[in-house]
N, C-alpha and C positions, 0 to 999 in steps of 0.2 A: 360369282355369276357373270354368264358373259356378256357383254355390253347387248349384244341384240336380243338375249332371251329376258335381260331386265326391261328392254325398249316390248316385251311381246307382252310380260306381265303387265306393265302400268297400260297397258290401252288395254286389256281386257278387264281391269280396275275398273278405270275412267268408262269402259261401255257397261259394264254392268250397272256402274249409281247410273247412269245418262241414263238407261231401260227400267230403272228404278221413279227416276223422279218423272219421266213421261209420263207414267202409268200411277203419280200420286196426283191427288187434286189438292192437297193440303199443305204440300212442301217439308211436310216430318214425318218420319216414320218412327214407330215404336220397337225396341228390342228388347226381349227379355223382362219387359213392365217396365224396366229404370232408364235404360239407356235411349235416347234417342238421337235420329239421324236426318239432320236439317239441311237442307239445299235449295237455291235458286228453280224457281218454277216459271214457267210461262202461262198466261191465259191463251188459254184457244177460244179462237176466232169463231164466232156461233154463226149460225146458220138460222134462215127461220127454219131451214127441216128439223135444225136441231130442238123446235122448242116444242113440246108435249100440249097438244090441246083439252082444254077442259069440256064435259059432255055436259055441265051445269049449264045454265037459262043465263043470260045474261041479267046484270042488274039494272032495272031501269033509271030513266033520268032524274037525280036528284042531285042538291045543291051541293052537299057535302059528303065525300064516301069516306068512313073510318075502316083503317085497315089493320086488322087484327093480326096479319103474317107475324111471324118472330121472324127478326130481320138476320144473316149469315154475319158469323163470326170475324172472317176471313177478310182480312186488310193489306194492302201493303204500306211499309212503313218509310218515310221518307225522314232525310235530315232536314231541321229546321232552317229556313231561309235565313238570311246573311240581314244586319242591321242597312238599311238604303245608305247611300254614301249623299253625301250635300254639298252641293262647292258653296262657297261664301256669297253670301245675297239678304241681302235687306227683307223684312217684311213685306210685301206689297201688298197696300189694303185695295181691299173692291173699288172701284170708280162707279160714282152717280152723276147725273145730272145736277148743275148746281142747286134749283130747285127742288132736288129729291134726297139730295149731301144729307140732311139732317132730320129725316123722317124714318120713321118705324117700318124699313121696308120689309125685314123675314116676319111679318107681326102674324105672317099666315102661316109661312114654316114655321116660326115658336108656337102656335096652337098644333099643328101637326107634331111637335116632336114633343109637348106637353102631355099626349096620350099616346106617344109611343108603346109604353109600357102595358098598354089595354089593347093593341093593337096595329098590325104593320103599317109604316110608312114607306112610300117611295122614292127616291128621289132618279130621276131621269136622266141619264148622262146620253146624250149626242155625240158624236165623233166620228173621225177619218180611221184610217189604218193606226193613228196611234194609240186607240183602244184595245188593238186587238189582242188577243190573250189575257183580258182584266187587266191591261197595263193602265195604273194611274187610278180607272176605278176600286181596284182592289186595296189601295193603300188609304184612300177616302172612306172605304163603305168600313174598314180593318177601325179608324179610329174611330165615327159615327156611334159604330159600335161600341166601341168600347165605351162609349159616354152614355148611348141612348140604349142600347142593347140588341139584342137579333143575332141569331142560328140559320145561316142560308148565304146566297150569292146573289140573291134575288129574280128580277127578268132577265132570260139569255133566250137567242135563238136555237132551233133545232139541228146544232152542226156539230161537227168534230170539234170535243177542247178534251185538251188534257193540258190539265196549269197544278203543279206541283204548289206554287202557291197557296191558293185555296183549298188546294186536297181535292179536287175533283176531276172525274175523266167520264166524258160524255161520250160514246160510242152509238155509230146510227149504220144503219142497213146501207148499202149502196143504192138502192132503188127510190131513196128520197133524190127529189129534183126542187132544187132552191132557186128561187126568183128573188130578186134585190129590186128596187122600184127603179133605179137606173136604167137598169136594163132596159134593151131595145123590142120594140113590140108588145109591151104588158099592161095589164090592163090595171090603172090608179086605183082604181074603186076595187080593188080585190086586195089591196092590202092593210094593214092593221097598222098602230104604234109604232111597232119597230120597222118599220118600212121593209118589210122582205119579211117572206114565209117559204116553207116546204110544203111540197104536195105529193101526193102518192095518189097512182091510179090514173085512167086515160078515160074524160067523160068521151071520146071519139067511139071507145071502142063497145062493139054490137054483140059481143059473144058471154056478158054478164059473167065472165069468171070472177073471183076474188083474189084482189093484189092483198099481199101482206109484207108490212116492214113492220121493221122493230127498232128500239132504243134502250142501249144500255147504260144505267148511272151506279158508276162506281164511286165510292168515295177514298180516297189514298190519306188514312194515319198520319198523322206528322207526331215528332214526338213531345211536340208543346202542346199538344192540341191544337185547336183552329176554329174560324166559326162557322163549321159546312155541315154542324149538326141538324138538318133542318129536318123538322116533321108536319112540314104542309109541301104539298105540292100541287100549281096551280096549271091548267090548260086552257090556251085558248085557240081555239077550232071553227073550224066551218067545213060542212059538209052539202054542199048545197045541191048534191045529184041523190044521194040515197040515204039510209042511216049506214051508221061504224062501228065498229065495237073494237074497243080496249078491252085488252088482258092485261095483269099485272102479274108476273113469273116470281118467284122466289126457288132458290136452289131446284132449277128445273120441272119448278111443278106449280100450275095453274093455281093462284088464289084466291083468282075471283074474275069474270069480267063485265064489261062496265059498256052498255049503249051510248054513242055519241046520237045526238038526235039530226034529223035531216036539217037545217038550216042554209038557207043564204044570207045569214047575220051573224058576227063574230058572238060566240058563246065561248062561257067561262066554265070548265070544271074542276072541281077540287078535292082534294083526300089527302086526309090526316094518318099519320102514324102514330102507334102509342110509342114507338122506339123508332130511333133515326137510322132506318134502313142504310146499312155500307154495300151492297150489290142487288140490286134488282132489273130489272127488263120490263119492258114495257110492247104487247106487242098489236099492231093495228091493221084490221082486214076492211076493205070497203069492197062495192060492187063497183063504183064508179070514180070518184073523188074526193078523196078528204083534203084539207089545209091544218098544215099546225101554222099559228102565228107568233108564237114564241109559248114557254111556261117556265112558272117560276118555282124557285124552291125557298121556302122561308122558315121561321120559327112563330108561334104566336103569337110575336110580338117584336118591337125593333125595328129598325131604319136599313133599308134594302138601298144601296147606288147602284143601279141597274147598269150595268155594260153594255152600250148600243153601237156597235162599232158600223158605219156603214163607209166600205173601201171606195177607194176613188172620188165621195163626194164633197159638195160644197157646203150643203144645208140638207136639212131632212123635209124631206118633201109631203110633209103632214096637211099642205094645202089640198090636194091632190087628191087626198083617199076619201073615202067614204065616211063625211062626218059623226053619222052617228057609231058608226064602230069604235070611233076616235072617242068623240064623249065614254061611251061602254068602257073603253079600256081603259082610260084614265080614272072613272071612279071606281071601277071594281080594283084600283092599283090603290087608293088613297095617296095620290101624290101628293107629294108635300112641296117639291123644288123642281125645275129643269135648267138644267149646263148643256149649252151647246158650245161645242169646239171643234174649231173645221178651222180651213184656212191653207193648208200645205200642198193641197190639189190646185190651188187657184195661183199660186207665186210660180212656176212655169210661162202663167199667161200673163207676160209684161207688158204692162200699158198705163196710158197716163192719167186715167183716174179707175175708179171701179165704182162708180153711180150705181150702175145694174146690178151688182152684187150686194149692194146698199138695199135696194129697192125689195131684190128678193127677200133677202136676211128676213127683213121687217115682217114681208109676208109671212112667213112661215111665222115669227115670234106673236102676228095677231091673229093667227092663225090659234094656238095653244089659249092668246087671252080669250077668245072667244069662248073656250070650255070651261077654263078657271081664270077668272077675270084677276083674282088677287095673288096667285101664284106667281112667287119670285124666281124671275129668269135671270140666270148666269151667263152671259157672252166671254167664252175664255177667247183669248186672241190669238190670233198666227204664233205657232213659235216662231224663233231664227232658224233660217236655213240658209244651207252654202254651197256654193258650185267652184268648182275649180278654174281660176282665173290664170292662165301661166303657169307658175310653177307650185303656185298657191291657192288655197282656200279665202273665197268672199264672202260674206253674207249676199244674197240676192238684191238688190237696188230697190226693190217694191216692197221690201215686207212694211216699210212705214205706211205704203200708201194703203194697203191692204187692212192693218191693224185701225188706221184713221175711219174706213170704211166702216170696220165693225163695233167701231165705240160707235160711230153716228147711229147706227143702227139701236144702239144699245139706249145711246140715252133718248133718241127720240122715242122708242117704244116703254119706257121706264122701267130699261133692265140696268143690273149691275154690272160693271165690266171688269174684268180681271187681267191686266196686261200680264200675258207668259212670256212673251220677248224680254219685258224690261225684268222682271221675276229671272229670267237667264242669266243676265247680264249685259242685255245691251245688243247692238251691234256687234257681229261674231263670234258672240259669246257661244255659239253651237259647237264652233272650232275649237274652244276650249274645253267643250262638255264630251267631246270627240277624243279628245288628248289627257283628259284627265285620269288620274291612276286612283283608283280603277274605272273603266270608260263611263260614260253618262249620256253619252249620244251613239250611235250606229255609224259606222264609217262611210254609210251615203249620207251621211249630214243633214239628215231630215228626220228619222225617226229616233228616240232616246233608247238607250239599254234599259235592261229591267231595275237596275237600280236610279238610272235618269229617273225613268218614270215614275217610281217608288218617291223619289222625291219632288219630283211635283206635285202629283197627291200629296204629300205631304203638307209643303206650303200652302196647296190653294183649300186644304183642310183649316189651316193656321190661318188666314184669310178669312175665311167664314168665321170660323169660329172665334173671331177680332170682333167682328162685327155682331153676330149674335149678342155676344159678352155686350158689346157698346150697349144697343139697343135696351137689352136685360135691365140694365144699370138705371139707361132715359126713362123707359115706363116705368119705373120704381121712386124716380125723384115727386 
């Protein structure tokens, strides 16, 4: 055969499967009952026109909605993630107060994680950009688990994640609009816990149409399993112009939907599965304004590290917001701990002390004891970071001054301190974590790769869990 009529056959091959697997939704085809014919698929990108509305009544507002759907087969399967790589470093246990060195400080976290097994715990993670994607949380919440137990990823905001990691891909409509409490112009008292929500809907506008978005959770197979089994799912909302209604989609067909009630107070809704749904939609029409302020996904039971990533900040600005929303979401979370780690926004701004960043820290940390007075706060410290000095990599001249700021903060408020700089290695130990095979830091010298971050989690799991152990041992003698 001649060279161009074998070049005519294989592309009318190759377009026949391509107009084959468009047109499959399942990636296999059957031949003959025996043989089948497997191939790479794409999801298409849904639309709200794409999604079927239900003529049923909505269900009214209660505590808890069990959802009877049978959840879709259909997964994608990923390779199991790589063992985190560790460069050599010493334990570093938590830092107290010398006065506080030798008391029973988790004695609130061990009763919280004592009844893990009867019901979820929280634990609240704070942070800059280096949370973001579950980096660091995922490797903390990965071991917790395995000790304490839990099916879920716990608190996330309502945005774009796809983390191969935990096996999950959040997918949201375009039409959501996110505000972060940084932001310029907004209003403190409209935000919740995790300082930033999404809103949908314009209270400006006079013409009463109904906006609608939507959110899709898929869950992504790994071949070890994972712990993204989760069969609760929690909301927290405010609608403070009209009422809302959720739907909840399964393979394109309405299962049921669900009234958010008019409120200008953060409310909590929740729904169980008897099976842990791998694809569903979720989708939400208001007249005026709705808020999501984050929701979680858990198991009935188990220790949830909640991923709070807030970009660009110093501290979480929990002084700010509206305290009783703050109380409401903290007990309806059953927390048990809070870690805050920041630091890497603020080593740009060189100077010769950082008092004021002292000053705040603490706000905010008496800010949480106010709600739970015996809840043990974690202050992780500045990692090292580097700038390029000549022809070379420095550490920043401030990260000491910076790190001294936030132990002060720490132990004056009777929180534990966790040095991550000296946990690195010291002074430019970043540059190392940079250069190491395979890398451990990002080559802006500030943020870690995913396996850096895999190993932090790790130690500052190893840390705690030093400590728990001591304590366990002290009320026993």
């Amino acid at each position: 055969m001649k060279p161009w009529r074998s070049f005519i056959f294989f592309l009318i091959i190759f377009l026949l499967i391509g107009t084959i697997s468009f047109f499959s939704d399942k990636g296999t085809i059957t031949i003959f009952n025996s043989f089948k014919l497997s191939f790479p698929y794409l999801i298409p990108q849904e639309t709200v026109e794409d999604i079927p509305q239900s003529p049923s009544q909505p269900i009214e507002d209660v505590d808890t909605v069990i959802i009877l759907a049978e959840p879709p087969s259909d997964t994608l399967v990923l390779q199991p993630t790589t063992k985190p790589s560790t460069v050599d470093t010493n334990l570093v246990k938590l830092e107290f107060a010398e006065e506080h060195a030798d008391s029973t400080y988790f004695t609130f976290l061990q009763h919280k994680l004592a009844t893990a097994n009867e019901k979820p715990v929280h634990i609240l993670y704070y942070g800059d950009s280096q949370l973001e994607g579950d980096r660091i949380t995922f490797t903390l919440r990965k071991a917790f688990q395995q000790r304490y137990g839990g099916n879920g990823i716990g608190l996330i905001p309502l945005k774009h994640t796809y983390n191969s990691t935990h096996g999950f891909n959040l997918t949201v409509s375009p039409n959501w609009k996110g505000s972060v409490i940084y932001d310029k112009d907004v209003n403190y008292k409209d935000f919740g816990l995790m300082c930033q929500y999404v809103s949908l809907g314009d209270t400006s506008s006079t013409d009463h149409h109904t906006d609608q978005a939507w959110v899709r959770i898929r869950k992504l197979k790994r071949n070890k399993g994972g712990n993204n089994d989760f069969t609760r799912l929690g909301l927290f909302y405010t609608s403070p112009d009209s009422n809302a209604v959720a739907s909840f989609i399964f393979k394109d067909t309405v299962a049921f939907q669900f009234n958010l009630k008019h409120t200008k107070d953060i409310q909590l809704t929740k729904f169980s599965f008897q099976n842990s749904p791998q694809l569903f939609k979720m989708l939400f029409d208001t007249r005026n304004r709705l808020n999501i302020h984050g929701f979680f996904m858990e198991g009935p039971s188990g220790v949830y590290v909640d991923n709070i990533p807030l970009r660009g900040c110093v501290y979480p600005k929990l002084s700010a917001i509206d305290q009783t929303d703050l109380q409401f979401m903290l007990n309806k979370l059953n927390v048990g701990a809070v870690i805050m780690h920041f630091g890497v926004n603020l080593v740009p701004d060189i100077r010769k002390n950082y008092n004021l960043y002292t000053i705040a820290l603490k706000r905010e940390i008496h800010t949480i004891r106010k709600h739970l007075p015996d809840v043990p706060i974690i202050i992780v410290s500045v990692s090292d970071m580097a700038r390029k000095s000549g022809n070379n990599y420095q550490s920043y001249p401030n990260i000491q001054l910076i790190k001294e700021a936030q132990k002060i903060a720490a132990f004056d408020t009777k929180c534990a301190f966790w040095d991550l700089e000296k946990t690195m290695g010291g002074k430019n130990s970043m540059i190392k974590w940079v250069k190491n095979s395979p890398p451990l830091g990002n080559k802006d010298y500030i943020h870690f790769s995913q396996r850096g971050a895999d190993s932090i989690g790790t130690m500052l799991y190893s840390s705690i869990k030093q400590r728990l152990d001591w304590e366990s041992k002290t009320m026993k003698r």
